[in-house]
C-alpha positions in Angstrom: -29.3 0.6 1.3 -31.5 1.5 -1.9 -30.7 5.9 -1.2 -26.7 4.9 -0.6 -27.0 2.9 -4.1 -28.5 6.1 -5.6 -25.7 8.1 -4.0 -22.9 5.7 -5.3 -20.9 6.7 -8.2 -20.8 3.4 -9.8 -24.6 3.3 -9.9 -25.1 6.8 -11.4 -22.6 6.4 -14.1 -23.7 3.1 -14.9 -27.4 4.1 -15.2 -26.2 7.8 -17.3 -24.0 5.4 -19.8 -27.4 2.9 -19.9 -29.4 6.0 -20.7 -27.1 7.2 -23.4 -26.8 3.7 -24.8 -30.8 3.5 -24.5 -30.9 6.8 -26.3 -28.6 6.0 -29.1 -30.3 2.4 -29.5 -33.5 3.9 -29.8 -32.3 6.5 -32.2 -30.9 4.0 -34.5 -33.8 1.7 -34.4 -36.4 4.0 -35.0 -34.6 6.0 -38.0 -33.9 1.9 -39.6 -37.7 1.4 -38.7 -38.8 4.6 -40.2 -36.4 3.8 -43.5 -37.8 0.9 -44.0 -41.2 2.4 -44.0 -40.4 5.3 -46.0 -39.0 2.6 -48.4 -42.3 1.0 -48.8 -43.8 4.6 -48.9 -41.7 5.4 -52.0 -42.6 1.8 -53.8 -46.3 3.0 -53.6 -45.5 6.0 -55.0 -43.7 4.7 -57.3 -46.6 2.9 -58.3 -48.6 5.9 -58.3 -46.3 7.7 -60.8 -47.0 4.5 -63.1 -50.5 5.1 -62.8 -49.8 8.4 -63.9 -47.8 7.4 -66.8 -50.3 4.7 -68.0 -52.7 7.9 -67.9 -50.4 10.0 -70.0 -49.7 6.8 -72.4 -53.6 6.1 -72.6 -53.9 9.9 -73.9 -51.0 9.8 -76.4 -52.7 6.6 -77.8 -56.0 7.9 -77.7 -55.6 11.2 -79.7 -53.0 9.0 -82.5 -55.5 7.1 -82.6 -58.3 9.6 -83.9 -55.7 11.9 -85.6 -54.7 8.3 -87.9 -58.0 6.5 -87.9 -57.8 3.4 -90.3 -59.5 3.9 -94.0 -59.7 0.7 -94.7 -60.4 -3.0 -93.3 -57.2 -4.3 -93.1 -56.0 -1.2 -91.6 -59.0 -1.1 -88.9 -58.0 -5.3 -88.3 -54.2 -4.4 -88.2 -55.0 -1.4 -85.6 -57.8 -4.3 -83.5 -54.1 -6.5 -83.0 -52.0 -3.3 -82.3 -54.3 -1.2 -80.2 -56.7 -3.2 -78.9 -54.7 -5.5 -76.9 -52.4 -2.4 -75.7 -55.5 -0.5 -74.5 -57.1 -3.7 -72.2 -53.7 -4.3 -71.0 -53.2 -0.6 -69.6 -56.7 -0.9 -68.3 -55.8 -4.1 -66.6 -52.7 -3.0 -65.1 -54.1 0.5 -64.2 -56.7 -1.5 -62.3 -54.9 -3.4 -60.6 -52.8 -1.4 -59.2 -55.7 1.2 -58.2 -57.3 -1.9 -56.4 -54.0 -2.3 -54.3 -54.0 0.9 -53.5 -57.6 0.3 -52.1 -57.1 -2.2 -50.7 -53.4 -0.9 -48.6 -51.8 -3.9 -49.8 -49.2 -3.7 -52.7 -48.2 -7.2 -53.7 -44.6 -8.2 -54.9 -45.1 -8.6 -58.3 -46.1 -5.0 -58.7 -43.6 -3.4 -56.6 -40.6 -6.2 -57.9 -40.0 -6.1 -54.0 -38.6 -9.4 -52.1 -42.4 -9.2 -50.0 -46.1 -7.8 -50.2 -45.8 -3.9 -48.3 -49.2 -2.6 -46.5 -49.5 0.1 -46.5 -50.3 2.9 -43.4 -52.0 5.7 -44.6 -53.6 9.0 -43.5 -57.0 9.6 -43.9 -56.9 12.0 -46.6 -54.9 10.4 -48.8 -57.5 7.4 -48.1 -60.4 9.1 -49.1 -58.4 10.5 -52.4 -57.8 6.9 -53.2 -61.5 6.4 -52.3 -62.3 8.9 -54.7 -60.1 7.4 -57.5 -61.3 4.0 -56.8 -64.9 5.4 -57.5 -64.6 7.6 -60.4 -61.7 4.4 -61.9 -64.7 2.0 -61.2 -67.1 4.0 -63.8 -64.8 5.0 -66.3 -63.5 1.1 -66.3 -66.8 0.0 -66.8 -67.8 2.3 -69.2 -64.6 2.2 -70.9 -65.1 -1.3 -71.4 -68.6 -0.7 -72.2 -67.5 1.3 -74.8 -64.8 -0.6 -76.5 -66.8 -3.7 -76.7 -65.0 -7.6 -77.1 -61.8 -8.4 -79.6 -64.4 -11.2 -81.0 -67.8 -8.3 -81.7 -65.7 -5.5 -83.8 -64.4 -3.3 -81.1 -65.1 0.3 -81.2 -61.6 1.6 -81.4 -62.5 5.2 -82.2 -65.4 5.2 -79.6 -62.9 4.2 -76.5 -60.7 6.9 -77.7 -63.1 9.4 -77.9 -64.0 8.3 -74.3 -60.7 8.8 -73.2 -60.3 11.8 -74.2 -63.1 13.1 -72.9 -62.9 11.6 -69.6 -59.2 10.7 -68.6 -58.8 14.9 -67.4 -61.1 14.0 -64.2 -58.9 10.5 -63.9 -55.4 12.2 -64.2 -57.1 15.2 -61.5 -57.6 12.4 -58.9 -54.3 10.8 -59.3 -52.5 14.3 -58.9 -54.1 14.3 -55.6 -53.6 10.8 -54.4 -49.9 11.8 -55.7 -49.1 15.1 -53.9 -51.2 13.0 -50.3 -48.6 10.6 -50.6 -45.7 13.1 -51.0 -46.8 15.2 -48.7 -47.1 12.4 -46.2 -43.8 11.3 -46.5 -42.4 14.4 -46.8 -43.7 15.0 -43.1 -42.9 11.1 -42.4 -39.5 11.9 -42.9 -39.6 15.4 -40.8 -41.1 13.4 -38.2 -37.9 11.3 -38.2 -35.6 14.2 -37.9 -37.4 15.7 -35.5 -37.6 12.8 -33.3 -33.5 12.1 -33.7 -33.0 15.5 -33.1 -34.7 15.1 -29.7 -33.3 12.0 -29.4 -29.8 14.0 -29.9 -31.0 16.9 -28.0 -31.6 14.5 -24.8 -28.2 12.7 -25.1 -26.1 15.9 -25.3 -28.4 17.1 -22.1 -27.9 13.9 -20.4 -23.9 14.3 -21.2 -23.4 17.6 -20.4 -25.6 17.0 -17.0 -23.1 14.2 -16.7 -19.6 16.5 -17.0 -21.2 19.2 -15.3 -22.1 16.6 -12.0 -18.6 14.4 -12.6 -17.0 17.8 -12.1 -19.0 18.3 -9.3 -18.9 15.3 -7.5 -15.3 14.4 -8.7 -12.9 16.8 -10.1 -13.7 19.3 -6.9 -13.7 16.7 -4.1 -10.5 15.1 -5.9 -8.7 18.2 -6.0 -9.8 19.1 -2.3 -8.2 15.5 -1.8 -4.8 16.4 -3.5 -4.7 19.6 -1.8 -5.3 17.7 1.9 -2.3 15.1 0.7 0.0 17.6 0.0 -0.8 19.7 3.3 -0.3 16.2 5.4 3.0 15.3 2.8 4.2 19.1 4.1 3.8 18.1 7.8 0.4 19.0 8.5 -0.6 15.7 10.1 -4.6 16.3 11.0 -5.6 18.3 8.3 -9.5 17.5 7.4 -10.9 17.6 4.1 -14.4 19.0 3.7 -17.0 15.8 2.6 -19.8 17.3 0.3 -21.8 14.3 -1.0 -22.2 10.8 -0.1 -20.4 8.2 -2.1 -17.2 7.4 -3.7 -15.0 10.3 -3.4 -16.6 10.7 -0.1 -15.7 7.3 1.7 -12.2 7.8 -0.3 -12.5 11.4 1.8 -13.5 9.7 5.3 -11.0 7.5 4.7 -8.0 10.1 4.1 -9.5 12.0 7.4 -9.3 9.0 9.6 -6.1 8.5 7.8 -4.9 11.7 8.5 -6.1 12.0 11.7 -4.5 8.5 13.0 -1.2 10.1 11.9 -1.7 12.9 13.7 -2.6 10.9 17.0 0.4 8.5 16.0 2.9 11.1 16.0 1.7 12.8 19.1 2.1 9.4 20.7 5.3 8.6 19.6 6.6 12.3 20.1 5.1 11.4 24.0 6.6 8.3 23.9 10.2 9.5 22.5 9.8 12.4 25.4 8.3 10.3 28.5 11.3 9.7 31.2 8.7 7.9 33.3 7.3 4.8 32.4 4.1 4.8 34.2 3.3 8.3 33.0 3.8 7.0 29.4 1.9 3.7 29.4 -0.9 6.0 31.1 -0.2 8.6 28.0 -0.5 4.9 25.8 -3.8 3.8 27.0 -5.7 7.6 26.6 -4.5 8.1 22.9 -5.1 4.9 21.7 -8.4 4.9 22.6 -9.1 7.1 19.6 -7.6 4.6 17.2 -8.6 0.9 18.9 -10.7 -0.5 21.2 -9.4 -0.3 24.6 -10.6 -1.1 27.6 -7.0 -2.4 29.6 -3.4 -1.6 29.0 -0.4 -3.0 30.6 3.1 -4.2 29.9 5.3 -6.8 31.1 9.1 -6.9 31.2 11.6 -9.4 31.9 13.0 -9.2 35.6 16.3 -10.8 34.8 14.7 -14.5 34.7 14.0 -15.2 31.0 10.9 -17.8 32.0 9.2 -14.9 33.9 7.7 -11.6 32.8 6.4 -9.0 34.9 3.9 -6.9 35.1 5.4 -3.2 35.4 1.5 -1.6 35.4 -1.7 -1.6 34.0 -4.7 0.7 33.2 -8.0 0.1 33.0 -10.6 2.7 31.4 -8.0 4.7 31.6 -7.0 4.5 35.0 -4.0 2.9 37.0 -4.8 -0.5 38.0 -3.7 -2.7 40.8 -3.6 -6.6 40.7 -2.5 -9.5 42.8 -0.4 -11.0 40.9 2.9 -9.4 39.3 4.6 -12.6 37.8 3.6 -14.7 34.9 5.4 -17.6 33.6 6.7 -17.5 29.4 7.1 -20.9 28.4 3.8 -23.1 26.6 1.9 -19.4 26.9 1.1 -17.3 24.3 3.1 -15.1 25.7 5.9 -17.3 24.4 4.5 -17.3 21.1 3.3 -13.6 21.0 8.0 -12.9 21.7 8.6 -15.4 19.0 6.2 -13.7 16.0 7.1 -10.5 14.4 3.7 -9.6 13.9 0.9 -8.5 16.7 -0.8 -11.8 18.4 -4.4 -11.0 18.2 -6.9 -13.3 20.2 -10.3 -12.3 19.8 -12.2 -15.2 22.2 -10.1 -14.3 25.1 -12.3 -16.3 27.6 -12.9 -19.2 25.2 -9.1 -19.8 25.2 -8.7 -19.1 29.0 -10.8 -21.5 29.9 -9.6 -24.3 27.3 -5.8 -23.3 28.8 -5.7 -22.8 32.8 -1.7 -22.6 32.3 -2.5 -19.7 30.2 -2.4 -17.7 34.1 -1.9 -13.9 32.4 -4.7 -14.8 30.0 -7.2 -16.3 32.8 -6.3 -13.1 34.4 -7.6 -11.0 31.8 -10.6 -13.0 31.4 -11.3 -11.8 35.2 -11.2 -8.6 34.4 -14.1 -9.0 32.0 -11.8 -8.5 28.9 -13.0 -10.6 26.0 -10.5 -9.6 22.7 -6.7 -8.9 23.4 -3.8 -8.3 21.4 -0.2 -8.6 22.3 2.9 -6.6 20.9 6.4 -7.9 21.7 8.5 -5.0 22.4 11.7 -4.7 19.8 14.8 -6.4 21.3 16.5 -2.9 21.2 15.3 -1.9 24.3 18.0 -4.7 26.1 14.6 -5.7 28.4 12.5 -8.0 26.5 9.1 -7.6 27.3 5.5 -7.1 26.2 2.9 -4.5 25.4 -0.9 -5.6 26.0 -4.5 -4.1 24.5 -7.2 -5.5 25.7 -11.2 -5.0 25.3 -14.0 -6.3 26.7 -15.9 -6.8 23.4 -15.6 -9.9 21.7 -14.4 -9.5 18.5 -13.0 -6.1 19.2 -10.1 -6.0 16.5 -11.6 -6.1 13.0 -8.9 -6.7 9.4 -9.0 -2.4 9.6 -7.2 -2.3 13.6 -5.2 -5.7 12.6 -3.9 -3.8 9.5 -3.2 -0.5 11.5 -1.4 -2.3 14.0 0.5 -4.7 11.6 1.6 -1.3 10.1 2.9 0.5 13.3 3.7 -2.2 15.9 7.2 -2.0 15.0 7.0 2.3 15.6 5.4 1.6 18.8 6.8 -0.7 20.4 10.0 0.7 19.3 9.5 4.0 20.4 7.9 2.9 23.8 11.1 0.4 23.9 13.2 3.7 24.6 11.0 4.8 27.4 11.9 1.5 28.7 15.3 1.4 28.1 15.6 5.2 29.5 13.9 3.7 33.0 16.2 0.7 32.7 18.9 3.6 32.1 18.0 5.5 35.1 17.7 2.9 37.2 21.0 1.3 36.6 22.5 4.7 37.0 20.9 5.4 40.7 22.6 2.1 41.2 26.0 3.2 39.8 25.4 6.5 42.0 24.6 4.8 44.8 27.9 2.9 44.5 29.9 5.4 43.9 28.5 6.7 46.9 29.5 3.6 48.9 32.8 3.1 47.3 33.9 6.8 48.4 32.4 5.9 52.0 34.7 2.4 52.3 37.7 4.0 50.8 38.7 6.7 53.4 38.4 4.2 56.3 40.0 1.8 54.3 42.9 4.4 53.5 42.9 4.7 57.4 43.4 0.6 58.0 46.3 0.5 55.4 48.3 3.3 56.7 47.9 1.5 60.6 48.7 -1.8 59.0 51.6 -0.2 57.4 52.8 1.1 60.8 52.4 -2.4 62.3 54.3 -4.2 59.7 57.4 -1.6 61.3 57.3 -3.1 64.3 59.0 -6.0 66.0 55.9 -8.5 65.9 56.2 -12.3 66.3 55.9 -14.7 64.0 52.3 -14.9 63.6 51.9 -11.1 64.2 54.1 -10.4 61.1 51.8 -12.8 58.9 49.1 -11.8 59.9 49.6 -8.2 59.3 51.2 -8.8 56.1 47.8 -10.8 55.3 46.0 -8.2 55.9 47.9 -5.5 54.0 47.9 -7.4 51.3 43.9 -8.2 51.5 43.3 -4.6 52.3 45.3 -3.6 49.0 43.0 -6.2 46.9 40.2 -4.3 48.8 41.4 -1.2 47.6 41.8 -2.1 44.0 38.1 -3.8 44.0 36.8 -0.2 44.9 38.6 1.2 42.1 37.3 -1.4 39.8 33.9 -1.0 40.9 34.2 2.9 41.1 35.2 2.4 37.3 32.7 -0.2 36.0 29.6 1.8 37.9 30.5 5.1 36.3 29.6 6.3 32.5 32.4 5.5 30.4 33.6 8.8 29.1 36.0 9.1 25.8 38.6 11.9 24.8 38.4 10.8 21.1 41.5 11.0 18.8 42.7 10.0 15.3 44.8 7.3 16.2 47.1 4.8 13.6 46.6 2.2 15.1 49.3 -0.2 13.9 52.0 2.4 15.3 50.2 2.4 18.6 50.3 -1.6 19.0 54.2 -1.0 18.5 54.6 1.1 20.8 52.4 -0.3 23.6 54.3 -3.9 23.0 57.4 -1.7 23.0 56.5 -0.4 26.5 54.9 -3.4 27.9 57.1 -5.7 26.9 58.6 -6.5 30.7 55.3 -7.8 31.7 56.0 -11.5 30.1 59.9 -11.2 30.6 60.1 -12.8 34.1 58.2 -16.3 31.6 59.9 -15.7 29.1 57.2 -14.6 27.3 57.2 -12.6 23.7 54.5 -10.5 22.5 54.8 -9.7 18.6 52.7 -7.8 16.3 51.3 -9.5 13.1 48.8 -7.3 10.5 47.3 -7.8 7.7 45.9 -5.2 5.8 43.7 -5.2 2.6 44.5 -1.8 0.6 46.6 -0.9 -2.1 49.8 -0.6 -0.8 51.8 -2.8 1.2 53.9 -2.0 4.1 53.9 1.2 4.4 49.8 1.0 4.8 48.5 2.3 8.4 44.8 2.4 10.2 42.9 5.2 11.6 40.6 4.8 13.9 39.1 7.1 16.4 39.5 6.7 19.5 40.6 7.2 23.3 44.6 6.3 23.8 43.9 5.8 27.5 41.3 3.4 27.3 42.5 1.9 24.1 45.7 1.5 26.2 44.1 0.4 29.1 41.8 -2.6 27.0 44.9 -3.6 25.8 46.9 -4.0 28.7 44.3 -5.8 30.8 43.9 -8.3 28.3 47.7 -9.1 27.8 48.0 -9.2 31.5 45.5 -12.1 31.5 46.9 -13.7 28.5 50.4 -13.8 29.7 49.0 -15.0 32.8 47.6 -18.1 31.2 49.9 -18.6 28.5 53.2 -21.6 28.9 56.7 -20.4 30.0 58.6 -19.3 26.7 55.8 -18.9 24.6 55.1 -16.4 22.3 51.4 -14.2 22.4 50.6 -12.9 19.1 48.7 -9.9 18.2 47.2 -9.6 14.9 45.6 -6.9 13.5 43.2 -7.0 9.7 40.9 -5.1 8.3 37.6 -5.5 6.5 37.2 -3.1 4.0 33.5 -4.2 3.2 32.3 -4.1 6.8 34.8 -0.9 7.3 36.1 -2.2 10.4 39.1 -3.5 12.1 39.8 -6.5 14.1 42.5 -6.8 17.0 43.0 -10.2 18.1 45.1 -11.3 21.1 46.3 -15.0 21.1 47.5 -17.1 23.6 48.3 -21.3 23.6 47.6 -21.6 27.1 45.1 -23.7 28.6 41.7 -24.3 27.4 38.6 -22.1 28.8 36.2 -24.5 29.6 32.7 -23.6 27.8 30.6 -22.6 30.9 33.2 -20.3 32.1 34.1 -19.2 28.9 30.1 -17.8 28.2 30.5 -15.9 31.9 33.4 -14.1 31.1 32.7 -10.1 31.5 29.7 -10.7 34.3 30.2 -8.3 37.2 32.5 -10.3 39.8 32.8 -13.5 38.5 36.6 -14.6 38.3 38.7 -17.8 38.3 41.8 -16.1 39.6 42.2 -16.3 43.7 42.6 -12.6 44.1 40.8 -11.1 41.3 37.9 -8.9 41.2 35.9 -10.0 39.0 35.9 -6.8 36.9 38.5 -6.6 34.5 36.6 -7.9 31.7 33.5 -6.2 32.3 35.4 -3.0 32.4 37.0 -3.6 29.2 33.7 -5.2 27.1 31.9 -1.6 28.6 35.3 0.2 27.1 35.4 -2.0 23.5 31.2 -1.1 23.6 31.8 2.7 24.1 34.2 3.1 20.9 30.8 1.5 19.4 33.2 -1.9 19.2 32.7 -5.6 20.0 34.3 -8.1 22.2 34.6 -12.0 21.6 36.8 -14.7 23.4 37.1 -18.2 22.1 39.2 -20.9 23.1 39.9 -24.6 21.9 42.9 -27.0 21.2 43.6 -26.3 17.5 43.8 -22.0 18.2 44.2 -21.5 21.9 42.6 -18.5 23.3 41.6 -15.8 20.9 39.9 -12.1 22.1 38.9 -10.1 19.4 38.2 -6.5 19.6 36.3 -5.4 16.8 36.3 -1.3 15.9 35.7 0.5 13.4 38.2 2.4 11.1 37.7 5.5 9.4 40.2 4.8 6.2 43.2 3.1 5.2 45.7 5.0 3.7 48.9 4.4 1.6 51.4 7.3 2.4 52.5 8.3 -0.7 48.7 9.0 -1.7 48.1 11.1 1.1 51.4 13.2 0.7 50.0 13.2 -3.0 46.2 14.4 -2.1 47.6 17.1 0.1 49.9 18.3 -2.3 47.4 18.7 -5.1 45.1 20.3 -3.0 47.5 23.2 -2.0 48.1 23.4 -6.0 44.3 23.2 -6.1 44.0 26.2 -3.3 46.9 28.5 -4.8 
């Protein structure tokens, strides 16, 4: 922990900009430090330049002094008041300061400073000091010696004659003590700049270390980092970025490898899932490459068998393996199975055993906990695959999935599932079309005996039969005929419905199929009419293209006017009304009868494979035609009650809606535009 806190980022720029700080901090502090020192420094010099000027001032006096020596008693009095009290007050001063100076302490009222400064001297301008406190010491005693008291006739001429003679070796010593002190400051303050130059010297060092290294262990991995996102943006999905340290930019670099390298697994998968026409082969494909992005121990999935309580189980792997188990058939309902098809997202359980053994109901969980798996997680497979099932991880860790694998599946669940949906739907696919082959192959096997059985009942109903002869063989020419057209049916519904598209206007086609079909309700007295209404521009001369089949088409149509003119009263009148929507781009075709009312359960069976209410129906019709309606990528509805009668909707969509005039206009300016 302590050498991946050394290595992090955050820790070395945080202890460079505390360094600079510290750097900077000191730097300041010790140059206001030194100022204030150097301050002090120049008060005591400034003191020592007084001394110097007292000297100079004591001289001056002195040699006036003999030049204009007083003649007379008044004269001699006048210069005891003038000079006398001058001369002890330079003396006085003068030694008080040189005693400061002794003693390192300058008080305020000689420096006019706010406090006392002590001072912090070398030792030669101490012993210079010494020396001047010394030779001061003599000549102020003999000085004073000399002069004698204000109250004894003072010897004026005597002190200055002692001055003169003696100050030379006084003002000699101060112009040491002065240049000491100059010359100490004067290295004081090179001292100072020579320590912030250091200082400055260190903290351009320390920042230029700190480019050169954020360059290093940024800038370059960064770039690396770009340059591995655009090479993954351009499809190269498993491109690996070289790591060259150990923090920051590196975890951001693991983490853009395992990035990278998921997607690249991801894709294979799905490009193996997209491919895989077997389903075994691709849940076995599922359970290797997953390996490298969860924890997996067990893989399986379970599908609905045509009973929505049940699920089950198509096949399982375990370590990778196929795996067989007892049990094929688990119930949905109060399982979280149940709940795991009712969430969008992926149900993780991470104490597998814990809840199997709270929930003995829970019988596919209990069986996983038998199998030693301890985490699980369940992914419902997307409702576009028309067989609702489930897709199951399981490990036998506890605790398996952590918020990184939760997140990564949350992210691709829908992708997966999806995408394995389609292998599922492709079996479902295959499987219903072996079924369709197969009955093709039985319907082509029944038909030419059943050919054979018509044309002998058709040569019995020729001859002179009795009563119940003649019914009977009219019975069964007439059931072998219904026979007949149920092999047709079911040769139709079992085989791929396949389209001859065309641009068709469809409002022109209804009039012409009522136009031609007409006869059907004649012998009730029944009247099919046309009704549209189209949203567009124009008004009646609008039409409706839409692409598709005219047989089919044709076919859809007259099956459902068959049955509605079927149920409808005698005399009535079945309507047929056609609107667009131009928002949804489509166009509905609905078919109206007032006949009886479909009861609710029959009405929601409507279109199963052979289920009919008519005595010799099939059972097909409506199939046929929802499988017709679904090919032109359509919809079918029926709806019946009291207040509407029966409505069936056909729902297509239209490619545009054109007014006539505009489209002889648009041509016409585009030949203009052409020539």
């Amino acid at each position: 922990m302590p050498n991946k806190l050394i290595h992090s980022l955050k820790f070395q720029i945080t202890a460079v900009l505390f360094l600079l700080l510290s750097l900077f901090s000191l730097a300041i502090t010790y140059t206001l430090y030194a100022i204030d020192e150097r301050e002090n420094e120049m008060a005591g010099l400034h003191l020592i330049h007084r001394l110097q000027l007292i000297t100079n001032y004591m001289d001056m006096q002195s040699m006036n002094y003999l030049k204009n020596a007083p003649k007379s008693s008044s004269a001699y009095k006048r210069d005891i008041d003038l000079y006398y009290d001058d001369l002890k007050g330079q003396l006085d001063n003068k030694n008080e300061i040189i005693k400061c100076f002794s003693d390192e302490h300058l008080t305020s009222e000689l420096t006019k400073m706010d406090s006392d400064i002590d001072l912090n001297l070398n030792s030669k301008t101490k012993e210079a000091l010494f020396q001047l406190q010394k030779v001061w010491d003599r000549y102020f005693k003999e000085l004073n010696e000399t002069l004698g008291k204000r109250d004894h006739s003072p010897k004026l001429a005597a002190a200055a004659q002692y001055i003169a003679e003696n100050q030379k070796k006084i003002r000699k010593i101060e112009d040491v003590v002065v240049q000491q002190l100059q010359g100490d400051l004067n290295k004081r303050i090179e001292w100072i700049n020579y320590v912030n130059k250091i200082i400055l010297a260190i903290a351009f060092i320390v920042a230029l270390g700190t480019l050169l290294g954020f360059y290093i262990k940024v800038i370059i991995p960064l770039n690396r980092a770009v340059d591995g996102f655009n090479k993954v943006a351009k499809g190269d999905f498993g491109h690996q970025v070289v790591i060259s340290a150990d923090n920051e930019m590196a975890s951001i670099t693991k983490s853009f490898n395992h990035l990278s390298q998921r997607l690249y697994s991801i894709f294979q998968l799905i490009h193996q899932v997209q491919q895989g026409n077997d389903l075994d082969e691709t849940l076995g494909f599922i359970a290797e490459q997953f390996s490298s992005i969860l924890p997996i121990d067990w893989t399986s999935v379970l599908l609905h068998n045509g009973n929505a309580t049940m699920l089950e189980l198509q096949k399982a792997y375990m370590d990778g393996k196929p795996h067989a188990l007892p049990r094929t058939l688990f119930s949905v309902e109060g399982t979280l199975l149940e709940k795991a098809i009712l969430s969008e997202k992926p149900l993780l359980i991470s104490n597998l055993k814990e809840v199997a053994e709270q929930n003995k109901h829970y019988v596919f969980l209990n069986l996983l906990a038998k199998e030693g798996m301890n985490s699980a997680i369940f992914l419902h497979l997307t409702q576009t695959t028309q067989v609702p099932g489930m897709l199951i991880f399981a490990s036998r860790q506890a605790n398996a999935y952590d918020n990184e694998h939760i997140e990564l599946l949350n992210n691709i669940a829908h992708l997966v599932t999806h995408s394995f949906g389609k292998t599922v739907k492709m079996a479902e696919q295959r499987r219903l079309a072996a079924i369709g082959e197969f009955t093709s192959g039985i319907v082509h096997e029944v038909r030419n005996p059943l050919t054979t059985i018509g044309l002998a009942l058709k040569y019995f109903s020729r001859l002179e039969l009795d009563e119940d002869g003649t019914e009977w063989a009219e019975i069964a020419e007439r059931e072998s005929g219904r026979m007949g057209r149920l092999l047709e049916d079911i040769l139709l519904y079992s085989k791929p419905v396949q389209l001859d598209l065309t641009l068709i206007n469809l409002v022109d086609f209804i009039n012409e199929f009522i136009t031609t079909n007409k006869a059907i309700g004649e012998s009730k007295g029944i009247l099919l009419e046309l009704s549209h209404s189209i949203h567009n521009d124009a008004a009646s001369d609008s039409q409706l293209l839409v692409k598709a089949d005219s047989d089919r088409l044709n076919q859809i149509l007259l099956n459902i006017y068959r049955n509605a003119a079927e149920a409808a009263h005698s005399n009535s009148v079945i309507l047929c009304c056609v609107s667009n929507n131009p928002e949804a781009h489509t166009v509905t075709i609905v078919i109206n009868n007032q006949g009886e009312v479909i009861p609710e359960d029959i009405l929601q069976r409507i279109g199963e494979p052979f289920f009919t209410t008519k005595t010799r129906g099939t059972g097909l019709g409506m199939g046929i035609v929802k499988r017709m309606v679904e090919a032109h990528s359509g919809n079918l509805s029926i709806s019946s009650s009291d207040e509407e009668g029966t409505n069936v909707a056909i729902t297509l969509p239209y490619l545009e809606s054109l007014h006539y005039s505009r489209l002889r206009s648009f041509i016409y300016c585009l030949f203009l535009s052409i020539e």
